[in-house]
N, C-alpha and C positions, 0 to 999 in steps of 0.2 A: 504494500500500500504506500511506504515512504517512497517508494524508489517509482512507483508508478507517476505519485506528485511532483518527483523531482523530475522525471523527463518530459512531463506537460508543461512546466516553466520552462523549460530550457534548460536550468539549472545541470545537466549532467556534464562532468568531463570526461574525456578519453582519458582509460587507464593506460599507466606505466607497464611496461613488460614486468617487472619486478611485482609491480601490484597483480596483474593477468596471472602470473606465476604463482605466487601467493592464495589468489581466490581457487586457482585446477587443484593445488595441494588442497582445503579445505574440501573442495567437494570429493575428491578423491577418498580423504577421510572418511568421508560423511559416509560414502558409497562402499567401503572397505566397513566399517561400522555397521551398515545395515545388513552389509552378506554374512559379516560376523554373526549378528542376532538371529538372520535368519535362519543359520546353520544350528544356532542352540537352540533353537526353539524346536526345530528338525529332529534335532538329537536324544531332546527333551521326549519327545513323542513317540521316537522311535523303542526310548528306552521303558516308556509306559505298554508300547505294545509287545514288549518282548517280557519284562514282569507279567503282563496280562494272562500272556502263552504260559508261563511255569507256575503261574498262581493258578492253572485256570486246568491242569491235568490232577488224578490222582495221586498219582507216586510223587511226580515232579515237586507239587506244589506245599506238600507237608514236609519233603524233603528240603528245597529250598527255606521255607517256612523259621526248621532248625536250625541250617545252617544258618541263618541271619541272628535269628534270636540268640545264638552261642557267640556269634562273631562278637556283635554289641554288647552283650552281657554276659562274661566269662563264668555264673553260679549256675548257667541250664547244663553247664558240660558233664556234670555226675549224671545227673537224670538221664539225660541225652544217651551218654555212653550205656549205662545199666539198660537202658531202653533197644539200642542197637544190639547190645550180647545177648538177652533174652528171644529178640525176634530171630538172631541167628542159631541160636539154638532152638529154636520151636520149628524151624525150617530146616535145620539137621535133621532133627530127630521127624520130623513128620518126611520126610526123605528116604529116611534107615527103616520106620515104620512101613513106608509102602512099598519099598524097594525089599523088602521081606517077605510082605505078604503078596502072593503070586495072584488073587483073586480077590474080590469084593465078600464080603463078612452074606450071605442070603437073606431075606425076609425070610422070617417066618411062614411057613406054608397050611400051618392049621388057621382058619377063619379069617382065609385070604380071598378076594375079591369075590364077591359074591357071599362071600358067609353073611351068617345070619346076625341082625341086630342092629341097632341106630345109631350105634356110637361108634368112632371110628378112627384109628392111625393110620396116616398116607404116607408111604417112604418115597421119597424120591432122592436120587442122586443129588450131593452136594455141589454147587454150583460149579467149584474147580472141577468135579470131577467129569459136568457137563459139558465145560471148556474144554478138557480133555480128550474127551470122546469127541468133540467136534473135529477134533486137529488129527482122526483117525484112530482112535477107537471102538472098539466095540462097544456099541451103544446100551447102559444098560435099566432096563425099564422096573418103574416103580411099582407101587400098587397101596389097596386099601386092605389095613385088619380091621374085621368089625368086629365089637363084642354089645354083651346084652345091655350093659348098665355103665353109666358115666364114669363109676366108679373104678371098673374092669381098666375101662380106657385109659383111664387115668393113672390109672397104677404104671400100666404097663407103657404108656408114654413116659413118665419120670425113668421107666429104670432105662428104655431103651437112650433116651438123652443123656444119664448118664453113666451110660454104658461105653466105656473108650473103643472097645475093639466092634463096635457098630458106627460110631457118631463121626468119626471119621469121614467115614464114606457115605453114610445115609444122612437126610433132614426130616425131620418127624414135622408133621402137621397136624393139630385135633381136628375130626370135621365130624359131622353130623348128615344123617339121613333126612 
């Protein structure tokens, strides 16, 4: 606006090479400055969308999760660690477990699908174990025990749940007729 007034008077002079020189280095700045910003704001976003990605999977993002909360506060590192040796042990040993046993633990065949009565346990394959069959096993199929009375069912779902050399591989379901 001052500069627009000053060349409707007349008022303006030709600049000096010196000065010419002077005003290219400023805008050059200015222009050097804003590619600068542009790039971090760029960077800024880029680095939200790739947090996004590792916050945003299963495994990734609990794991990521630790590794921050440990970085920044050196008191998660017991927990953390005791937490790692426990899951690798429970992945050993369910490893050694299935790696031993050559077969799946059977249902039960007395008062299996179709038996009589309105209460009922449905064994199906545990989900890994469905994952696993997917990727080229033998596929293997569930079924229903019925018995007479809630009671029946009920017993016999507690022991089956915890029951280690079944629960493994089967998942119990109560259902009803």
């Amino acid at each position: 606006m001052v500069h627009g007034a000053l060349i409707e008077a007349g008022k303006v002079e030709k600049l000096t090479f010196k000065q010419l020189r002077t005003l290219e280095r400023i805008d050059a700045k200015k222009a050097r400055d804003l590619k600068v910003l542009e790039l971090t704001n760029n960077a800024v976003e880029a680095a939200g969308r790739v947090g996004q990605g590792i916050f945003q999977g299963t495994i990734t993002g609990p794991i990521a999760l630790i590794l921050i909360l440990s970085a920044t506060y050196p008191a998660w590192l017991p927990p953390v660690e005791a937490a790692a040796a426990a899951l690798a042990n429970a992945i050993a040993n369910a490893w050694k477990q299935t790696a031993a046993s050559p077969a799946p633990p059977p249902p039960p065949l007395n008062m299996f699908d179709g038996g009589q009565g309105n209460f009922g346990v449905h064994w199906d394959p545990q989900l890994w174990v469905s994952i696993v069959e997917s990727l080229g096993g033998i596929p293997t199929a569930g079924g229903t025990q019925w018995f007479q009375t809630a009671a029946e069912r009920d017993a016999d779902y507690t022991k089956n749940v915890n029951n280690g050399a079944v629960n493994w591989y089967w998942a119990f379901t109560k259902v009803n007729r």
